[in-house]
N, C-alpha and C positions, 0 to 999 in steps of 0.2 A: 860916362853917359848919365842922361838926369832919369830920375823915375819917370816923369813927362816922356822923354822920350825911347824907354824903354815901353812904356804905355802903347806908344804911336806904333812903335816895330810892332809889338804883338798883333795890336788893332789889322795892322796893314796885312800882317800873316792869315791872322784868321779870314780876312775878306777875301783872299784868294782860293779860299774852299768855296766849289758847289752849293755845296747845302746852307753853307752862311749867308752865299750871295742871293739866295732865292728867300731865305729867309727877310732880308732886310728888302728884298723888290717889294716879299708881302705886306709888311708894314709901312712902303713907302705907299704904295697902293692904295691900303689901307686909310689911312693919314690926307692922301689927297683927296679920296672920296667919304671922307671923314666918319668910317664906317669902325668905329671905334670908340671904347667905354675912356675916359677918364677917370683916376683914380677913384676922384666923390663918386663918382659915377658906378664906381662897381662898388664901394663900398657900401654907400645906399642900397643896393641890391640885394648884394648876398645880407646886412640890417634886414631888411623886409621880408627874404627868402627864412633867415633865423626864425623871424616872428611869425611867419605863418606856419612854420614847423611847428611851436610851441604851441599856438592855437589849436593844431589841427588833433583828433582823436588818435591814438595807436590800438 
């Protein structure tokens, strides 16, 4: 067997769990109603989320 497809078996074992398959409906969900950060997208964020920390008085 190649790593490739040792890969695949694992892939296909985990999908058969509950909690995995709900998990990937949410993100597919997710994704179609494009409710969802992009990496830049959160990186920017939490950047700006740092800097207002540092701004702000303790």
């Amino acid at each position: 067997m190649t790593q490739e497809e040792i890969d695949q078996d694992e892939e296909d074992l985990l999908e058969q769990y509950p909690t995995v398959q709900s998990e990937i409906e949410e993100a597919r969900n997710e994704y179609d109603t494009e409710d969802y950060l992009t990496i830049e997208q959160y990186i920017a964020k939490r950047s700006e989320k740092a800097e207002l920390n540092l701004k702000s008085p303790r």
